[in-house]
C-alpha angles and dihedrals in degrees: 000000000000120000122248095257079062094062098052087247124139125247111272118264095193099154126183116205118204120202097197115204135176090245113013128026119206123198136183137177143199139226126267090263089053081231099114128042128193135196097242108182153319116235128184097247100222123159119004098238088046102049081046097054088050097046092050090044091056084038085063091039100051091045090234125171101194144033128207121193124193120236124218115218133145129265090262088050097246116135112266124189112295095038093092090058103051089050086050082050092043095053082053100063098041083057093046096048150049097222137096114260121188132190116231131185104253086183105160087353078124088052092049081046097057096040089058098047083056093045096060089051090248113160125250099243085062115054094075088073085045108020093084098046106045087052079062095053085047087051090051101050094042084054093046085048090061108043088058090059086059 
């Protein structure tokens, strides 16, 4: 079977954000063109090395080739609470993983979050199963945004 260079296709851009929370996790990916992104899930985050087992083995099952986590500062840039434990969560996966994983400012993605779930007339006692996913889904395509201005 020819690879996909062969076949005049380009490398897979196949990219997995991570919103990482103290309670839930969202993530979202996106296709191999980096062209559509999805809201994939919303996990309870739980332990560190388990939220990072399950994350590389998604990472293996969705064929991604990057991961993109987002990382929690404050509006002036300086570090808040949970920002040391997204780059410790971070550091785990690189070690879990081959892939690249990069850190992204996911600063308001939780705003924009909030404003499309209203928009869309969902009620409040639902966006915590979708909130945190769909903020994903925000932090990738503003990475993938990005990127294609590169």
């Amino acid at each position: 079977m020819p690879e996909e260079r062969d076949l005049g296709l380009p490398p897979s851009q196949r990219t997995l954000a991570v919103d990482w929370g103290g309670k839930r996790t969202g993530l979202a990916v996106c296709d191999e063109l980096g062209l559509l992104v999805r809201p994939l899930a919303v996990w309870p985050t739980g332990s560190r090395k388990s939220l990072v087992a399950r994350v590389a083995a998604l990472i293996t099952k969705e064929q991604v080739v990057r991961c993109v986590v987002g990382l929690s500062r404050r509006l002036d840039g300086s570090d808040n609470q949970a920002t040391a434990q997204i780059l410790a969560f971070v550091e785990a996966l690189r070690r879990a993983t081959p892939v690249e994983v990069i850190t992204w400012n996911e600063r308001l993605t939780s705003v924009a979050a909030e404003d499309w779930l209203r928009e869309q007339g969902i009620p409040r006692d639902r966006w915590k199963s979708r909130q945190d996913a769909i903020a994903a889904a925000i932090l990738l395509e503003d990475f993938l945004a990005t990127q294609a201005r590169r």
